[in-house]
C-alpha positions, 0 to 999 in steps of 0.5 A: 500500500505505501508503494502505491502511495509513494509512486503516486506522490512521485510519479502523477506530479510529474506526469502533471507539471511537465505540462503546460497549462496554456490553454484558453478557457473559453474554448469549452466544447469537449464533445467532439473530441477528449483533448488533454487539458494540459497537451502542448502539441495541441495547445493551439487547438485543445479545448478546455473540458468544463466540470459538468463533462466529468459525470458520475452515474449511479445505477439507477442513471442519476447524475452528479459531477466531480467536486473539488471545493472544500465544504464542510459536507466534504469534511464530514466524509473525511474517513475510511467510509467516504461518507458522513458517519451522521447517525453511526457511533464508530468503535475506538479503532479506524474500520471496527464496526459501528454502533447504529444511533440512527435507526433509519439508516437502515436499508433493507432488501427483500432477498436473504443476504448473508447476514454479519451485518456488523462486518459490512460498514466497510463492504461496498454493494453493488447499488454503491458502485459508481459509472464514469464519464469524464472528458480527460483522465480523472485521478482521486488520491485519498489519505489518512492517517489512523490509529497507531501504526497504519494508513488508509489510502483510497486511490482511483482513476477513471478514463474514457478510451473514446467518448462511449467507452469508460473504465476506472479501476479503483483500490482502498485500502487500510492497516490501523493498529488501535490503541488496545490489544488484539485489535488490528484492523486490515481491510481492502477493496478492489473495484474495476469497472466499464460503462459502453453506449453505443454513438445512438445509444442504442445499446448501453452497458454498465459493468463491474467487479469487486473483491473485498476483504475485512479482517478484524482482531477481535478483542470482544472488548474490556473486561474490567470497565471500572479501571477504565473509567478509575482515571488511574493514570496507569491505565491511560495507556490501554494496552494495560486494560484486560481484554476478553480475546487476546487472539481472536480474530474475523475475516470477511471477503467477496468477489461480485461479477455485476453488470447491467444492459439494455438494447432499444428494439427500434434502431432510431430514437423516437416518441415511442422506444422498446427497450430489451433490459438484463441485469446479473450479479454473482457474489460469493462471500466467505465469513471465518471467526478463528480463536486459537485460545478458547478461555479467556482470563478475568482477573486471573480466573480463566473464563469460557466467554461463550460457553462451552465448545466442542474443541479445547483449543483453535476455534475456526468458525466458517460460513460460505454464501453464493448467490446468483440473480438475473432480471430480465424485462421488457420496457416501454418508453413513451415521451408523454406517458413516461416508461414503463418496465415488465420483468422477471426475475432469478435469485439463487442462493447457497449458504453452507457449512462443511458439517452436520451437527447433531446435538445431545438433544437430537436436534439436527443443524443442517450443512446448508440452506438452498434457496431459490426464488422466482419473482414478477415485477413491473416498474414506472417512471416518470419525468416532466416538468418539475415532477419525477417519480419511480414506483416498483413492484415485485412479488415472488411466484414460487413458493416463498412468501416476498414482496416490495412496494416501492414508491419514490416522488420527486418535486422540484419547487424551482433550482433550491427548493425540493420536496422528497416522499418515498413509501416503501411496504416489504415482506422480507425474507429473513437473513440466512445466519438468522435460520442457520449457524453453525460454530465450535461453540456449543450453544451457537449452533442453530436452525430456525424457520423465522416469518417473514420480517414486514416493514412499512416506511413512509418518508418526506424530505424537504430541501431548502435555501432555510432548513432541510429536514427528513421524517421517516414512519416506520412500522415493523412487524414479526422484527428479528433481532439477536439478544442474550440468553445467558443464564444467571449463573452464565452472566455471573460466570461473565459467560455471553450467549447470545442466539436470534429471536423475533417479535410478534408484536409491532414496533412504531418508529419514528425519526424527525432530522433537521439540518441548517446551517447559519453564516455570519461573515466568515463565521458559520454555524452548522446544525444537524439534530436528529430526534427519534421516538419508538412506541413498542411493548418491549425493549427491542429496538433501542434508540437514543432519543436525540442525536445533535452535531454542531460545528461553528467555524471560520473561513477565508482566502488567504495568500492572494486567494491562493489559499482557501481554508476552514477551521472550527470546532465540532460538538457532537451529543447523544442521549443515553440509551441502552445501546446493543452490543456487538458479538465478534462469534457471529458479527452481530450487534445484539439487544441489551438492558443492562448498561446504558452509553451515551451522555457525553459531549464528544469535542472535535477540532479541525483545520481544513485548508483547499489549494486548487485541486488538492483539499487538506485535513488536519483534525484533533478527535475527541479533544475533551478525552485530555481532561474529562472522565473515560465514561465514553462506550460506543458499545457496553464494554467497548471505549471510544477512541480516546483523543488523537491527531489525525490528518488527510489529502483528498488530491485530483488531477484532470489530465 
């Protein structure tokens, strides 16, 4: 990784300032041809590519532009993610999981995943991935420093070889050493893709492959939180406080082959269009918890943190997942009436372990868990004047029980003013590690046959020059959930099992979020709050009631407007609640009563500085760590990170 850093610092600059930049801008027409901005053997006749020619598609084909300005909406994505982390309470290491906060962050999808949610904040999906097409070579570097020992670097680079063909290639990777034991972080991410039209576009293509891999030493937290929070002194270096795995560790990787097509039927582009559409993805995925020591040590006294297991020692826990989906539909495009989209679809899944497993009870835990589906479907979109709307429909004709409903409109009031609403009604089928698990531990070993989870969203958001704001309903039925099955005498012992369950009875979400941001000459001002409310008979899902972020700073020119730079303070807060811990066994977060996390004010300082493509981060985390009690989790059991320094680039070249 630090090669590949190196021969970017090395190489691209000079790759760049060999060149001279002397062309006019005036002359911004880059349709015809893809002139370098900066070529010298056609200064006379290259051509200036304006930053509207620099799109990034999404694969429902909305469109952005790249951005180079500096903004605080650009520093909040200042992080291993690239997104703002608004909602999500990250453990004390760079790429460890994160604690929820803001449960409409959720996504859901009809169709069985894997399940390990908690180890796929790092995993991009296929909806993230993103299409270029760019008028010259469009480089992004990415860095940041991290915890200890280690980097993140996220390095990208798309072109077009002509104006219909595009490929980018793009690699993230991060190595953080954490300040606690056994907690090393390794992740990477290697994605390469293509988008093709052809001149008419009559055929039109989007294409990508992945392969991932998360690796976390795994340390199931700190056993003795009283010394953490004593102010001794001798524990402000954690590598002294006790943790409950000295070896543990997870490991989560997948490959994905996706792409994404459609042919017009009639060769001219008319009033009326016949499309041919085909969408495929094949994903494997391979989960694997290993602990070579089974019994953990508190305060001398050897424990079995989860229970009993059928080895004495080197615990190797492994999952395999394969899926295979094809969608293939007829659409029809009319310029008054707007498209409409017929489909069938094709989903196959295997998840598998290498063993049966047949308890003292005689209950049999199968190998694997088949799953074919089949289901119908039909899409309309439409756009006109100010409104803009896509409405879904799919149900399954085999003999699974699924079904979406999915109704998203759009009105634009005039350039700043927008109104979002979106209805969503899902009968989802349960995650496979829900149904089937299988571990070395003995009292992880399961086979279930869950109902079907039904959720209904409704959601409205405004955007506007005074205040945006979001409300999301939701209301959740037959909801699954893992929670805590120790008994006393377990809990005494610090022994934690933890297996899955579902709620019969229904759960009313609902979340309120504002956002404004106030501007005083060179001083701003910017608020984000979140308030959420859930009406239900049991403390299942648990939430904290307000989420706040605040940042007031200053910004200026500097250096004859060669230099434009932004320095504040960031003041984020959540209330108390009984935050859901996390269980390295089975890479889930789990429903918990017992302690509560929250409460604390959390202190960022920063100063970001932008000289002309190249943006600077330089941030002090969790400032008031220096001087205020240690009484910040962001999971029972597990501390966020303590004060540090940390700094970033974010560098782009238009070759």
């Amino acid at each position: 990784m630090r090669i590949l850093f190196f021969l970017y610092l090395l190489i691209v600059p000079v790759l760049m300032f060999s060149q001279e930049k002397t062309t006019s801008k005036n002359n911004l027409d880059m349709n015809t041809k893809y002139s370098s901005i900066n070529d010298t053997l056609k200064k006379k006749k290259a051509k200036v590519a304006t930053i509207d020619q620099y799109r990034i598609i999404t694969l429902e084909h909305d469109t952005i532009y790249a951005d180079t300005s500096l903004t605080l909406k650009s520093a909040y994505k200042q992080n291993h993610r690239r997104k703002d982390n608004f909602g999500l309470m990250p453990f004390s290491n760079i790429g460890q999981t994160y604690n929820t906060l803001q449960y409409s962050l959720t996504d859901y999808s009809p169709y069985p995943e894997i399940g390990f949610k908690g180890k796929h904040f790092d995993y991009i999906e296929a909806s993230e991935i993103r299409y270029y097409s760019v008028a010259t070579p469009f480089t992004e570097l990415f860095f940041n420093t991290t915890i200890n020992k280690g980097q993140n670097l996220d390095s990208f680079i798309t072109l077009n070889t002509s104006k219909n063909l595009n490929f980018f290639v793009a690699y993230r990777g991060l190595r953080s050493e954490g300040d606690y034991i056994n907690q090393l972080v390794s992740t990477g991410n290697f994605r390469i893709g293509t988008s093709y039209s052809t001149t008419n576009r009559r055929y039109v293509l989007n294409a990508h492959f992945t392969f991932q891999d998360i690796s976390n030493e795994e340390n199931g937290g700190i056993t003795t939180p009283n010394d953490f929070e004593s102010g001794d002194p001798d524990f402000k270096n954690r590598q002294r406080l006790q943790v409950y795995l000295t070896d543990a560790k997870s490991f989560l990787k997948g490959n994905r082959l996706f792409f994404d097509h459609a042919f017009r039927v009639n060769s001219k582009e008319g009033n009326n269009n016949l499309y041919v559409t085909h969408q495929f993805n094949y994903e494997n995925k391979f989960f694997e918890y290993t602990q070579p020591t089974v019994l953990s040590t508190v305060d001398n006294t050897f424990v079995q943190r989860f229970g009993e297991s059928y080895v004495t020692n080197g615990i190797n826990d492994q999952t395999r997942f394969e899926k295979l989906y094809n969608k293939a539909g007829l659409a029809y495009e009319n310029i008054l009436l707007g498209k409409f989209s017929f489909f069938l679809d094709d989903y196959r899944s295997n998840y598998k372990y290498g063993r049966i497993i047949i308890d003292e009870s005689g209950r049999v835990i199968p190998d694997n868990l088949f799953l074919q589906i089949n289901n119908f479907g039909g899409q309309y979109e439409y756009q006109k004047n100010k409104w803009n709307g896509r409405f879904l429909y799919t149900r399954s004709i085999t003999n699974q029980s699924l079904s979406d409903l999915d109704a998203k409109l759009r009105y634009n009031w005039n350039e700043k003013i927008q109104f979002d609403f979106r209805y969503r009604n899902i009968n989802k089928l349960p995650n496979n590690n829900y149904n089937l698990y299988q571990s070395s531990y003995v009292e992880y070993n399961w086979s279930n046959n869950f109902k079907n989870e039904k959720i209904n969203q409704l959601s409205a958001n405004v955007y506007t020059p005074w205040l945006n704001a979001e409300v999301q309903y939701s209301i959740l039925k037959d909801h699954l959930y893992f929670e805590d099955v120790s008994t006393d005498a377990q809990i005494a012992a610090q022994t934690q099992i933890i297996n899955p369950a579902q709620y019969g009875n229904v759960i009313n979400y609902l979340s309120v979020k504002a956002s404004k941001e106030f501007k005083f000459g060179p001083f701003g001002l910017d608020n984000t709050l979140l308030y959420q409310k859930v009406d239900q008979s049991d403390m299942i899902l648990n939430v904290p009631d307000f989420v706040t972020r605040n940042t007031f700073y200053y910004s200026g020119f500097f250096f004859k407007k060669a230099l434009y730079m932004q320095s504040g303070i960031v003041f984020n807060y959540f209330t108390k609640y009984y935050g859901n811990d996390y269980n390295p066994v089975i890479g889930e977060f789990f429903v918990q009563n017992k302690k509560e996390i929250g409460g604390y004010p959390l202190f960022d300082v920063f100063v970001n500085a932008r000289i002309r493509q190249t943006r600077f981060y330089l941030k002090a985390e969790h400032l008031n760590a220096l001087f205020s009690k240690s009484d910040y989790y962001a999971a029972p059991n597990n501390p966020y990170r303590d004060f540090t320094i940390r700094f970033g680039l974010v560098w782009n070249f238009f070759q």
